[in-house]
Backbone atoms as SQL, in Angstrom:
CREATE TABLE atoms (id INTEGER PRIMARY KEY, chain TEXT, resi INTEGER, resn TEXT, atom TEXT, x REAL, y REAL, z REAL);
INSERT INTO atoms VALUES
  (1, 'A', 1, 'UNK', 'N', 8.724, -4.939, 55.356),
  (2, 'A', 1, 'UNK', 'CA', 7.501, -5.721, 55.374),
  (3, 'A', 1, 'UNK', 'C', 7.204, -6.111, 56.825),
  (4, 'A', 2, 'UNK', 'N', 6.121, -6.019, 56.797),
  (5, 'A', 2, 'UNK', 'CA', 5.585, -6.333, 58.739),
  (6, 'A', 2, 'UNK', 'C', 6.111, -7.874, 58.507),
  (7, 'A', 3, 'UNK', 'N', 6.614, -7.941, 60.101),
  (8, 'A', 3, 'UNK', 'CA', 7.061, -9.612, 60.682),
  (9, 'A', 3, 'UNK', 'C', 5.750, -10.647, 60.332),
  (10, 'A', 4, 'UNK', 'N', 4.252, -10.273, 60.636),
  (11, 'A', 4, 'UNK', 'CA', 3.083, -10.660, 60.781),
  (12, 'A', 4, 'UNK', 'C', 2.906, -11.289, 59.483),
  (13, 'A', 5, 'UNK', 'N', 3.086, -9.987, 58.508),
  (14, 'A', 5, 'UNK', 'CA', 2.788, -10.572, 56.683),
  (15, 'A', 5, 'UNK', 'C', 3.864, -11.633, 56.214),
  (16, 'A', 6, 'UNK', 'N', 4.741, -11.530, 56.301),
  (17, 'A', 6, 'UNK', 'CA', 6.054, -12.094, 56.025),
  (18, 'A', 6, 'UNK', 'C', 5.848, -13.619, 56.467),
  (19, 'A', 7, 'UNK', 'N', 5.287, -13.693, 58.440),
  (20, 'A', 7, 'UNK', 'CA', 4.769, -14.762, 58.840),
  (21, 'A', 7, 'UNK', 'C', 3.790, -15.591, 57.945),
  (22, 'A', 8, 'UNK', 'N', 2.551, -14.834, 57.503),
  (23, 'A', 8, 'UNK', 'CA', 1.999, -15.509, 56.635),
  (24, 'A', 8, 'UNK', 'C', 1.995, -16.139, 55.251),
  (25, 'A', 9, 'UNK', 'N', 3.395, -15.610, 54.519),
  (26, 'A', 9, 'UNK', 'CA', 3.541, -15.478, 53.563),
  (27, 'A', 9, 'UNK', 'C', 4.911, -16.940, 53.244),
  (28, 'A', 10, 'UNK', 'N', 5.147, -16.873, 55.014),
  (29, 'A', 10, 'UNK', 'CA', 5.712, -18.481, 55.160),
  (30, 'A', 10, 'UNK', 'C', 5.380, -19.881, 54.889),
  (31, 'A', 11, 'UNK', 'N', 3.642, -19.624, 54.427),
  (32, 'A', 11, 'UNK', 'CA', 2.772, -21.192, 54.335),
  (33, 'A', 11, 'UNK', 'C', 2.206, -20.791, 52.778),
  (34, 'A', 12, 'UNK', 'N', 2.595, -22.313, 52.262),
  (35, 'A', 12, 'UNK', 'CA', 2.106, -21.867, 50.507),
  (36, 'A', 12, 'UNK', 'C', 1.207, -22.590, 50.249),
  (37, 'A', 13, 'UNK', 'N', 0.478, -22.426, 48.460),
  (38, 'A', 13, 'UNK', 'CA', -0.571, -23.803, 48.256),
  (39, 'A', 13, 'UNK', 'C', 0.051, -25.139, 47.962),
  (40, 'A', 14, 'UNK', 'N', 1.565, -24.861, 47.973),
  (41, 'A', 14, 'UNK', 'CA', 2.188, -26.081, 47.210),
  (42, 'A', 14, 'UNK', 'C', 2.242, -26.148, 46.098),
  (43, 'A', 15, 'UNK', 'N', 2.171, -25.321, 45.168),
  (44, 'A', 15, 'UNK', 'CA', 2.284, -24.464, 44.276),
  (45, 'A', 15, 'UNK', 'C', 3.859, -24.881, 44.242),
  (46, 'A', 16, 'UNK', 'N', 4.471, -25.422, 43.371),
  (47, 'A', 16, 'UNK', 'CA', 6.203, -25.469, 43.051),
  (48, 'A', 16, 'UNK', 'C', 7.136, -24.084, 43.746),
  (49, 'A', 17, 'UNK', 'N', 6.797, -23.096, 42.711),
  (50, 'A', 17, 'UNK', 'CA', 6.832, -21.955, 42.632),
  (51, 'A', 17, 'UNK', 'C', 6.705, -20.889, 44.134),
  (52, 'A', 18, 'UNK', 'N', 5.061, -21.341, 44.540),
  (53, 'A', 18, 'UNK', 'CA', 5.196, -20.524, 45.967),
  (54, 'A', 18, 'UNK', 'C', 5.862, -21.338, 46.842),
  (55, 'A', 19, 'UNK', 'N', 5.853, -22.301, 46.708),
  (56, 'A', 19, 'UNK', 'CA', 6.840, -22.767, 47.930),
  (57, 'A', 19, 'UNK', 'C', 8.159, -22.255, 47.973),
  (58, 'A', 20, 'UNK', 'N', 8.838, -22.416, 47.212),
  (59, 'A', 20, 'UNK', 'CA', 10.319, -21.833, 46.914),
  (60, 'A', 20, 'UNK', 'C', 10.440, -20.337, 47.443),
  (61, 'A', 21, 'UNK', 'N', 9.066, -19.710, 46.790),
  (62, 'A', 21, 'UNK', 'CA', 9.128, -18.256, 47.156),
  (63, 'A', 21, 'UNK', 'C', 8.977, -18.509, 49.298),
  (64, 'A', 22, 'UNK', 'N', 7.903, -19.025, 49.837),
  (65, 'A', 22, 'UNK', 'CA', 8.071, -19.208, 51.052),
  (66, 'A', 22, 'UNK', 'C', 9.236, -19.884, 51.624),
  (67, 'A', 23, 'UNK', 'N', 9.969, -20.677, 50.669),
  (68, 'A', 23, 'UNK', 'CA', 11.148, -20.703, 51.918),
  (69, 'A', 23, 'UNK', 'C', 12.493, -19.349, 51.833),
  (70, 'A', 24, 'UNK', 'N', 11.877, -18.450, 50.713),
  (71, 'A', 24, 'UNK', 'CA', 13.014, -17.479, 50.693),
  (72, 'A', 24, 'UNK', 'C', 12.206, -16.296, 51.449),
  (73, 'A', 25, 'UNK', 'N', 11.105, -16.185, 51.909),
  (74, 'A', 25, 'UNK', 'CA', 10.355, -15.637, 52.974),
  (75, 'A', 25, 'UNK', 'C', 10.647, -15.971, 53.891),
  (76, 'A', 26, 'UNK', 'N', 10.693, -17.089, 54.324),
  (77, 'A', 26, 'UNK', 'CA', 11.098, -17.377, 55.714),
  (78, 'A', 26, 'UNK', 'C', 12.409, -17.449, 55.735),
  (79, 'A', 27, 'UNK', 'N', 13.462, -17.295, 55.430),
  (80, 'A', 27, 'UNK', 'CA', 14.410, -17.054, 55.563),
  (81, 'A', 27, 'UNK', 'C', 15.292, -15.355, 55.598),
  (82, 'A', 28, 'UNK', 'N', 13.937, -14.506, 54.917),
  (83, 'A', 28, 'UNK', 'CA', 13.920, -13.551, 55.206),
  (84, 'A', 28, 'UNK', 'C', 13.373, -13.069, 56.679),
  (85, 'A', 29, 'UNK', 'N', 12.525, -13.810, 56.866),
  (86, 'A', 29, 'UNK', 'CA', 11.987, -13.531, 58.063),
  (87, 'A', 29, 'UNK', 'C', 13.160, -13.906, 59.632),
  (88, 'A', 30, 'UNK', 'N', 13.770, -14.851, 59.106),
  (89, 'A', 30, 'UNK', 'CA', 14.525, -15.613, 59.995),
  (90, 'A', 30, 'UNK', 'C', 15.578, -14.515, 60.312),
  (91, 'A', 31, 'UNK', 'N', 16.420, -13.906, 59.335),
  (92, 'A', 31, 'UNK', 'CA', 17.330, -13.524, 59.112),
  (93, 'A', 31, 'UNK', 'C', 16.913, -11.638, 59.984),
  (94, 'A', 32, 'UNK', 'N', 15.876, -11.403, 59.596),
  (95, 'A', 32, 'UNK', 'CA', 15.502, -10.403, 60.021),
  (96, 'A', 32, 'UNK', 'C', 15.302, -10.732, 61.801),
  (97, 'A', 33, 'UNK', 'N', 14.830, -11.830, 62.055),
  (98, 'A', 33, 'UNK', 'CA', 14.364, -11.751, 63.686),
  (99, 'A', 33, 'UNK', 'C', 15.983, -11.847, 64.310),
  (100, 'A', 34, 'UNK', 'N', 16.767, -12.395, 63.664),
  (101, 'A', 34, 'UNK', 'CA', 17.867, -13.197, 64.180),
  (102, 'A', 34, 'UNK', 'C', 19.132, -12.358, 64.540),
  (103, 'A', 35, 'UNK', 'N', 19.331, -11.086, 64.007),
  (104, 'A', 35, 'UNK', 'CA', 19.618, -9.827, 63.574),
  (105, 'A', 35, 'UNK', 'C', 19.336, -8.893, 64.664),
  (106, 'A', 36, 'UNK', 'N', 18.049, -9.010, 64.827),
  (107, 'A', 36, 'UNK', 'CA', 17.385, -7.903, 66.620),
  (108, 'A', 36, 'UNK', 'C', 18.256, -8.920, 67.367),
  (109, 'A', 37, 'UNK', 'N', 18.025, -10.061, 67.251),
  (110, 'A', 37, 'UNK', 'CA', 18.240, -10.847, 68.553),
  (111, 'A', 37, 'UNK', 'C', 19.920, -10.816, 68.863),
  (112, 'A', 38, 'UNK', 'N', 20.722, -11.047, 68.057),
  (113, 'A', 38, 'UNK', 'CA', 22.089, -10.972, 67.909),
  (114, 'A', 38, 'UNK', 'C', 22.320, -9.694, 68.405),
  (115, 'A', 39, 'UNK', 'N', 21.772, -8.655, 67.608),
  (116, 'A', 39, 'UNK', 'CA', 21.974, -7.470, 68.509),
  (117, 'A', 39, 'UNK', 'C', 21.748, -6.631, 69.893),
  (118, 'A', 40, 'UNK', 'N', 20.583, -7.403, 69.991),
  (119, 'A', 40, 'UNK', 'CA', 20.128, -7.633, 71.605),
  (120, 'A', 40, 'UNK', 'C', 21.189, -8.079, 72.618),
  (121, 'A', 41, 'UNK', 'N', 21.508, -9.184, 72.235),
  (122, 'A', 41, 'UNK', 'CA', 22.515, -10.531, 73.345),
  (123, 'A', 41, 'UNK', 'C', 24.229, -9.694, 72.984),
  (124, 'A', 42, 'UNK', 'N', 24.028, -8.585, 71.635),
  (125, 'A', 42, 'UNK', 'CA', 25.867, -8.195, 71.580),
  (126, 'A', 42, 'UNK', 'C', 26.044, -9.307, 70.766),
  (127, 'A', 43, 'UNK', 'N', 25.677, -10.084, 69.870),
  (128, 'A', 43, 'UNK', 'CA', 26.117, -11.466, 68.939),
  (129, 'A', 43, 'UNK', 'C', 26.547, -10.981, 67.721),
  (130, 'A', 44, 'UNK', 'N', 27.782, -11.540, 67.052),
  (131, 'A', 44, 'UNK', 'CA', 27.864, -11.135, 65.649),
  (132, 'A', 44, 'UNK', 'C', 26.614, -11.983, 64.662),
  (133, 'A', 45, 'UNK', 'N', 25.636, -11.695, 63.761),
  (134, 'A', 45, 'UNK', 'CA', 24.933, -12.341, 63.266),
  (135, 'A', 45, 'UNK', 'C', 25.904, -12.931, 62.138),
  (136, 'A', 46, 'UNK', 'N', 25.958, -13.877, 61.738),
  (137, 'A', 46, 'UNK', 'CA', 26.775, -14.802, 60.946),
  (138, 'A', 46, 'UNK', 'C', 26.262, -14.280, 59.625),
  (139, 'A', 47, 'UNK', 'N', 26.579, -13.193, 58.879),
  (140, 'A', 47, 'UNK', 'CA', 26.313, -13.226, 57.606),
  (141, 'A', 47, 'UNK', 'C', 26.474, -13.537, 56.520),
  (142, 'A', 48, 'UNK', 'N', 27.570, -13.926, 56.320),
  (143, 'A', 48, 'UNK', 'CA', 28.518, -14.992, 55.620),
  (144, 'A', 48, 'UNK', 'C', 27.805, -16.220, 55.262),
  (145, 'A', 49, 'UNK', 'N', 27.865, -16.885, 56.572),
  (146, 'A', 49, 'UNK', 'CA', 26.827, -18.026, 56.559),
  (147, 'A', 49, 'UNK', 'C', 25.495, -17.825, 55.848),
  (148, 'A', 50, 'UNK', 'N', 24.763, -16.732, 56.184),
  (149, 'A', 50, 'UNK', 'CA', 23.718, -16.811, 55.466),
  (150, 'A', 50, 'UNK', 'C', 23.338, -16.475, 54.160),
  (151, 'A', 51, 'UNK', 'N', 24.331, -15.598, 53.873),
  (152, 'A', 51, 'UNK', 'CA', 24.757, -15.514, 52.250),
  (153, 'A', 51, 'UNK', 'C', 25.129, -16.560, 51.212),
  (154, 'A', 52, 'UNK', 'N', 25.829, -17.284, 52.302),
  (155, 'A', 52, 'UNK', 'CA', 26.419, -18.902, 51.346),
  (156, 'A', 52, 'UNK', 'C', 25.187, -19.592, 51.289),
  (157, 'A', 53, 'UNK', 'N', 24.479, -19.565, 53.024),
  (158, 'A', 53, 'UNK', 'CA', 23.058, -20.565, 52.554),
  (159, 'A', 53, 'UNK', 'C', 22.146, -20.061, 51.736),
  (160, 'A', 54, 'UNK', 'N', 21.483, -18.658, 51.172),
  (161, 'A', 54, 'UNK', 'CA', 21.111, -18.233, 50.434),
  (162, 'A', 54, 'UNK', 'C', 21.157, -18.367, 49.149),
  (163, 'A', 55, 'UNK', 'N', 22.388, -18.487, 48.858),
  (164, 'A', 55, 'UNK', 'CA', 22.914, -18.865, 46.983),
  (165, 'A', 55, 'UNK', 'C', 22.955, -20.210, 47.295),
  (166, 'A', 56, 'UNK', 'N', 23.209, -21.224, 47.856),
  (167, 'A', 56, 'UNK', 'CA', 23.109, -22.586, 48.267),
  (168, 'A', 56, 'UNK', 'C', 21.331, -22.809, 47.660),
  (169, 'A', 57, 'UNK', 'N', 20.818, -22.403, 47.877),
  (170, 'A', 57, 'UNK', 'CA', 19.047, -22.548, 47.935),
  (171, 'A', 57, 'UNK', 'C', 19.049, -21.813, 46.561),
  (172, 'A', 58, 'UNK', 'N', 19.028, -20.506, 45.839),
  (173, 'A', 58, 'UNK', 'CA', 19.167, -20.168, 44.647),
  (174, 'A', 58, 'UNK', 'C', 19.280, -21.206, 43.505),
  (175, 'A', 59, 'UNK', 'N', 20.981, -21.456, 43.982),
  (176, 'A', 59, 'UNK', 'CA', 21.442, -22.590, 43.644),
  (177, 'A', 59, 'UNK', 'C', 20.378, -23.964, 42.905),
  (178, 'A', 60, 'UNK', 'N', 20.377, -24.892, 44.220),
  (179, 'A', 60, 'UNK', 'CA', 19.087, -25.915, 43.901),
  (180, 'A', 60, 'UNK', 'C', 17.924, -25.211, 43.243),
  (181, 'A', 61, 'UNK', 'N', 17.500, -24.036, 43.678),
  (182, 'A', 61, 'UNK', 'CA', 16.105, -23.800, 43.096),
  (183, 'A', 61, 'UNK', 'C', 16.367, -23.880, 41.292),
  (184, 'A', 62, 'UNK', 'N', 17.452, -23.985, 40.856),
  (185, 'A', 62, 'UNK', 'CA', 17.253, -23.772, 39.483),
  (186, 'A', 62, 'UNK', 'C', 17.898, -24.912, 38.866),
  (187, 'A', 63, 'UNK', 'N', 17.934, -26.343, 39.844),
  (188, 'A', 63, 'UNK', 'CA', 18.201, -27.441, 39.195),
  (189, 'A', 63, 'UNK', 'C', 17.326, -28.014, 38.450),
  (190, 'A', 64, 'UNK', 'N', 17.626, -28.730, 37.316),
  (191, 'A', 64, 'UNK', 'CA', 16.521, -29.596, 36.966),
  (192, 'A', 64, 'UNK', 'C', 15.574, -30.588, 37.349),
  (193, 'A', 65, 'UNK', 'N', 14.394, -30.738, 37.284),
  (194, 'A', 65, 'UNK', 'CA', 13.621, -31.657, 38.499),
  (195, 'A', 65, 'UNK', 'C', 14.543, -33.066, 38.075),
  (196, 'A', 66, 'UNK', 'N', 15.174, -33.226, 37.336),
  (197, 'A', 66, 'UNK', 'CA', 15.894, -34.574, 37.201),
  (198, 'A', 66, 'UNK', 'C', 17.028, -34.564, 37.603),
  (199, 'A', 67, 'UNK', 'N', 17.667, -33.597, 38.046),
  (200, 'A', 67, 'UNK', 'CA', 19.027, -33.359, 39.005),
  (201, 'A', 67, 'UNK', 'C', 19.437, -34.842, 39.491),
  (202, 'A', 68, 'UNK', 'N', 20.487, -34.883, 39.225),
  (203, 'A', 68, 'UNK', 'CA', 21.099, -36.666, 40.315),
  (204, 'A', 68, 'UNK', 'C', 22.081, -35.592, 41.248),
  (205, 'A', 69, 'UNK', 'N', 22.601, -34.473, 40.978),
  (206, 'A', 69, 'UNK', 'CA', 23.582, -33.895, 41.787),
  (207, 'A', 69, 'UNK', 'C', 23.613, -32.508, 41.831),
  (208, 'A', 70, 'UNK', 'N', 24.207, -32.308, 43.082),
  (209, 'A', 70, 'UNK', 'CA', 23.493, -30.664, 43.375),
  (210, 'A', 70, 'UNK', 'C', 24.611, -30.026, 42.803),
  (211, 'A', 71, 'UNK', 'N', 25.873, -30.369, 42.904),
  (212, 'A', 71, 'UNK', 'CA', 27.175, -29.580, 42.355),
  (213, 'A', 71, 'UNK', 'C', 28.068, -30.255, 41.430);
């Protein structure tokens, strides 16, 4: 997906739903810029990390809006 669309696809109506979807856009997006750049500078990109924060966000996204606790 172009960086450009992806960019736009970062801002929602507030919509429950699209929002959630835009922060897993932008985190696609993130993950994708972060990746050139790591590889640019010789950096290991932390993927691990972003795998855990990924299901971390999954995670919450499928709590109940009455959640008292995330785990």
């Amino acid at each position: 997906m172009n960086e450009f669309v992806q960019y736009k696809e970062t801002y929602s109506d507030g919509n429950y739903d699209n929002v959630w979807n835009s922060i897993f856009v932008t985190c696609e997006l993130f993950r994708t810029l972060a990746k050139d750049v790591a590889e640019y500078f010789m950096y290991t990109y932390p993927i691990d990390d972003d795998t855990n924060m990924t299901e971390y966000l999954k995670h919450v996204r499928k709590l109940p809006v009455d959640a008292k606790e995330i785990y």
